[in-house]
N, C-alpha and C positions, 0 to 999 in steps of 0.2 A: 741827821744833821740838816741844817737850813740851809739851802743854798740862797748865798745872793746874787740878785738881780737887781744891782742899783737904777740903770735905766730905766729897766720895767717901772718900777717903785716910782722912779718919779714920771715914767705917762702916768699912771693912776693917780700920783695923787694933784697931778696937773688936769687930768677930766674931772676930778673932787671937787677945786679951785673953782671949776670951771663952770660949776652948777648940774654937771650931768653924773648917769649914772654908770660906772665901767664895770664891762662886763667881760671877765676874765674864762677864756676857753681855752683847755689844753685835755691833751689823752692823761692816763695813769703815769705818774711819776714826772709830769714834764715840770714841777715845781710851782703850781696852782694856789698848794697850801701854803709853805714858806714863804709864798708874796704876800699872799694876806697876810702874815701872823705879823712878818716886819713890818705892813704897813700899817698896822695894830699899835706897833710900838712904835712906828715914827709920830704918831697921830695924839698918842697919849693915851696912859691903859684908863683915864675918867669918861676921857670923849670916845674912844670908837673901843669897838666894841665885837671881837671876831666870834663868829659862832657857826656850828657845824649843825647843816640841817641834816645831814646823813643819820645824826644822832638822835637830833630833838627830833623830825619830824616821825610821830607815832600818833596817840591822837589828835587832836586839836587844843584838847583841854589838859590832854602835858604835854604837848609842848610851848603852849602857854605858858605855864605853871615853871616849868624846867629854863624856859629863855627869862624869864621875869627873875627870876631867883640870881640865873647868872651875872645876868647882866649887871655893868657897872654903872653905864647912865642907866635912871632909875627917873619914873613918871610918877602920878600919884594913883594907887592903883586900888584904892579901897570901890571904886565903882567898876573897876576891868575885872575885876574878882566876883562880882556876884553876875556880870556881863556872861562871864568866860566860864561858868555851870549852867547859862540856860540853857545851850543845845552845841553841837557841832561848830555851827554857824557864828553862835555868838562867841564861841572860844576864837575863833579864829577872826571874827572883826573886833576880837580885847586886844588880842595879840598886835593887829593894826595899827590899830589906837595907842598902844604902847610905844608903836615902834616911831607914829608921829608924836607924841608927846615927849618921851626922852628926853634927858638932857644932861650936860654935864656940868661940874663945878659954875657958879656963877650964874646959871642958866647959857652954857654954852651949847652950840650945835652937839649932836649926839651923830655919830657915825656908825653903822652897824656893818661887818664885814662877814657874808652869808655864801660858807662854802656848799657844796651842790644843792645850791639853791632850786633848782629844780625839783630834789627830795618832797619839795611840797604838792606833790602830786599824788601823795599817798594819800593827800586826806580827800580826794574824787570820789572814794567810795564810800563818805560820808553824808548822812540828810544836807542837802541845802551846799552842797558843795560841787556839785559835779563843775563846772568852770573857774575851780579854785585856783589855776595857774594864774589864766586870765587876770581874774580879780585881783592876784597878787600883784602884778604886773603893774594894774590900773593905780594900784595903792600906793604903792611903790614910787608909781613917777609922780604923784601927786603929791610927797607925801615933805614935810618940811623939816626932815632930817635929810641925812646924808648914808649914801650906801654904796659898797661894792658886791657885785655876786660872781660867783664864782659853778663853775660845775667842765665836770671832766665829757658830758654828751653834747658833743658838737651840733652835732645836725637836729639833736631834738632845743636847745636853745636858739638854732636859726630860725628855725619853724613858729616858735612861741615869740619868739620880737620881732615877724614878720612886718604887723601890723601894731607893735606899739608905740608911743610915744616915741618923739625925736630926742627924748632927756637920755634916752640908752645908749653908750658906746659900748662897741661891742671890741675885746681887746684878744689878739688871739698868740698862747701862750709861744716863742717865739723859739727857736731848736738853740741848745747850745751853744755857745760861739768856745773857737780855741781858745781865747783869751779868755772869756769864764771858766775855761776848764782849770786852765794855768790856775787865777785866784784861786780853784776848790782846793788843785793841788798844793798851794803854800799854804791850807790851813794844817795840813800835818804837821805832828807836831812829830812824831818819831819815826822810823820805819826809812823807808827809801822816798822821802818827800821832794826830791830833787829828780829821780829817776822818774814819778808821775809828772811831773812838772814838763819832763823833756817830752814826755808823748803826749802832750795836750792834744795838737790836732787830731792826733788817731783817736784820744780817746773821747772826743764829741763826733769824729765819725762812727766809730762804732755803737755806741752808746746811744746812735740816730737824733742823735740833739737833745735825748730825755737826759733831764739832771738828775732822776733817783739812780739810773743806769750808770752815768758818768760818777758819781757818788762810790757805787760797788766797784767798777774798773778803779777809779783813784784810789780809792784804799786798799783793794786788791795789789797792786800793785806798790803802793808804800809798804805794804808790810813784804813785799818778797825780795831776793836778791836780785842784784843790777842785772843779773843774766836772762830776768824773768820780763816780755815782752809784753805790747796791750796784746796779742792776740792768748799767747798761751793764758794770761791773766782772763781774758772773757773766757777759756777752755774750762780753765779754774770752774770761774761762777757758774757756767751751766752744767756742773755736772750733777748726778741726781739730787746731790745733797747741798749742789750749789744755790748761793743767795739771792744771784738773778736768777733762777731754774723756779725758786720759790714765788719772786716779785714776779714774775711773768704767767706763771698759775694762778697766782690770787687777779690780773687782770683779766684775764683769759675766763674765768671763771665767774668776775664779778659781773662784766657784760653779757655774757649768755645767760646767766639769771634774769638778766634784766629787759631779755630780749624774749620773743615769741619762737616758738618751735626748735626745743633745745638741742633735741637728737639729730634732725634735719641742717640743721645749722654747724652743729659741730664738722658731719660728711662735709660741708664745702667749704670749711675752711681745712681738712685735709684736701680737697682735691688743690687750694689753691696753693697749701704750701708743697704738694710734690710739683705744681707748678704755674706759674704765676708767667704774666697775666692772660685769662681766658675771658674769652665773652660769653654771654648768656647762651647762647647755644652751645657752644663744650662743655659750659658746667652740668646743664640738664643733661647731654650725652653721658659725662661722666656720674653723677647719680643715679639717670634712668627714670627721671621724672619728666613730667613736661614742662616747656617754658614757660607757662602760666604761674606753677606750684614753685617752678625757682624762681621764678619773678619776685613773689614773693618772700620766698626764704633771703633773698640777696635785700630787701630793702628795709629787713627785720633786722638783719648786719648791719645794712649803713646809719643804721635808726638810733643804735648805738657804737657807732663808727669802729666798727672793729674792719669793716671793709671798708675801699671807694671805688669808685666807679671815675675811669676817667679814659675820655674817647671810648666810648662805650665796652674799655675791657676794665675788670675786677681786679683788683689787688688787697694786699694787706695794708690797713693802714700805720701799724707798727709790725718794720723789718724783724726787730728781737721778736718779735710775739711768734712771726713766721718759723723764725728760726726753732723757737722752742715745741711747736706744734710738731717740726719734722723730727724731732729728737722723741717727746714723750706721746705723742697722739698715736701711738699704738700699742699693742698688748704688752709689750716686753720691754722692759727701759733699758734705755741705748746703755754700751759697753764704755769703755776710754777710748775705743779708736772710732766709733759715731760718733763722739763728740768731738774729737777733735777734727775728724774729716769734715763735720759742717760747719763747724765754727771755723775750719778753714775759707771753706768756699766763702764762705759769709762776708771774714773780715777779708777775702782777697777783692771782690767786688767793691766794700763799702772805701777801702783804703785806697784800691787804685780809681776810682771816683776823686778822689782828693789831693792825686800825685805823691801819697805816701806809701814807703817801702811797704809791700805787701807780701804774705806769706805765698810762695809755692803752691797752686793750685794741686788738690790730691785729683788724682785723674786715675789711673789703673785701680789703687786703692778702695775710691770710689764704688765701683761695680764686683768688689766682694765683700762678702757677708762678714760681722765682726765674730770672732770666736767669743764662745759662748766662755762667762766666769773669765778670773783669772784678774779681776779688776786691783788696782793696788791701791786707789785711792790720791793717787801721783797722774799727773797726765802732764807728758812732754810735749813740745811742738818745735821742731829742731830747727 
């Protein structure tokens, strides 16, 4: 589902207007995609034009070849074609060239909407490429189309518009609000669409202001009976076979791919999720490395923000992500009373942050072991 974000929608296409370029930053799920796509189609499907470099960026010469074909503004491209087989290089300054010649109906402006635009850094390990972002950059603000970018790595887009052009705004994706939650909730069309509706605020608190998150609670919860709350509903999704259990794996996953020293990195985000926040001297205590070598590991995290650093101690920078690492980042996957014990704790902290009824913290419970088997596939939270 799309969520909307009409405010968002219209800063972006108010920095459009405006001659510059907006540059849209959020983690996994905080609805990145669904901005561009609506502002795809508020823009008109002749003139702008969304496209996902996650996908095309492979070589230079398809993804030339693959954005050229898609695209709907369209340049004259019988010379970007013989450009885009002489080398690496030249595939990717056709691609350029395309992307300022464009146009749409009329000869109107051509707008191109380029989700993790950063992806274009795969093509570094190609001849004549190694400052490829750069150059993209350069081309970019120069270039007499119109653009949004987009990418879910926070810290590595700070890093790269450090120093470029003042044409770049930089937009960052903004948490939930109760009242967006409310709108998700009246898109239902069947189910208990008035019982999601009544827990909006809980469920952008829990949900940590991610829309894919608030997306699975809303529907989780339209489909169950009125008896069924947001917490037991989050109990629901994270259980092994649950749908955020899933979305929180593939993030979890997709960033340590993407990040340096996989094995070393995984131990300290277990240390942080048994507990949060530590400074860099507890963390190497608790690995057993030195602060040098966690220096490192910790800035491999924030590189792809899966951690932050703030007053010099460590955290997660997505609560669910935490949650989910305390539940699956060990040998045995948690029972129905793990789950529900920390999906307690979780939503007792995030709801009573917000002055909403909060579940009963488990405290005695807590500190024993769940019985082995016996799971029913049902998990209550009374």
């Amino acid at each position: 589902m799309i969520v909307e974000r009409p405010a968002l929608e219209r800063r972006v296409l108010g920095s459009l207007d405006a001659g510059r370029i907006p540059v849209v930053l959020g983690a996994c799920g905080s609805g990145r995609t669904s901005l561009l796509l609506r502002t795809a189609h508020t823009i008109g499907e002749d003139r702008g034009q969304y496209l996902d470099f996650g996908a095309a960026a492979t070589t230079p010469e398809r993804c030339f070849g693959a954005v050229t074909a898609a695209s709907r503004p369209q340049a004259n491209r019988s010379g970007l074609q013989v450009e885009s087989t002489s080398s690496p290089r030249g595939a990717f300054d056709a691609l350029m060239t395309f992307f300022d010649e464009a146009t749409g109906p009329g000869g109107s402006q051509a707008t191109f909407l380029i989700d993790e635009a950063l992806d274009i850094r795969t093509f570094e390990h190609f001849p004549g490429l190694r400052q490829v972002q750069r150059d993209f950059i350069a081309r970019l603000a120069a270039s007499p189309s119109r653009f949004v970018l987009a990418s879910r790595f926070t810290s590595r887009a700070h890093r790269l518009l450090r120093d470029a052009p003042a044409r770049f705004e930089v937009i960052h994706m903004p948490a939930l609000t109760a009242g967006e939650a409310q709108a998700l909730a009246s898109r239902f069309d069947g189910g208990r669409r008035d019982q999601a509706g009544t827990h909006a605020a809980a469920i952008a608190a829990l949900a940590a202001g991610r829309a894919a998150y608030a997306h699975l609670l809303t529907e989780a919860l339209a489909s169950q009976a009125a008896s069924v709350d947001p917490t037991a509903a989050l109990a629901m999704l994270c259980g092994p076979d649950g749908r955020l259990t899933a979305r929180c794996r593939e993030s979890y996953e997709f960033r340590l791919h993407r990040a340096r020293g996989y094995g070393a990195l995984k131990a300290i985000l277990g240390v942080l999720a048994d507990e949060e926040t530590l400074n860099l001297t507890e963390i190497a205590q608790h690995l057993r490395r030195t602060p040098g070598s966690t220096k490192d590991y910790l800035s491999w995290l924030e590189d792809v923000d899966l951690v932050v650093m703030r007053g010099k101690r460590y955290s997660y920078e997505d609560p669910l992500l935490r949650l989910f690492v305390r539940l699956y980042g060990r040998p045995v996957p948690p029972g129905d009373a793990d789950v529900v014990r920390e999906v307690r704790a979780y939503a007792f902290n995030r709801l009573q942050a917000i002055g909403e009824p909060a579940p009963v913290p488990v405290a005695a419970a807590a500190d024993r072991p769940a019985e082995a088997g016996g799971t029913s596939g049902i998990i209550e939270i009374d």
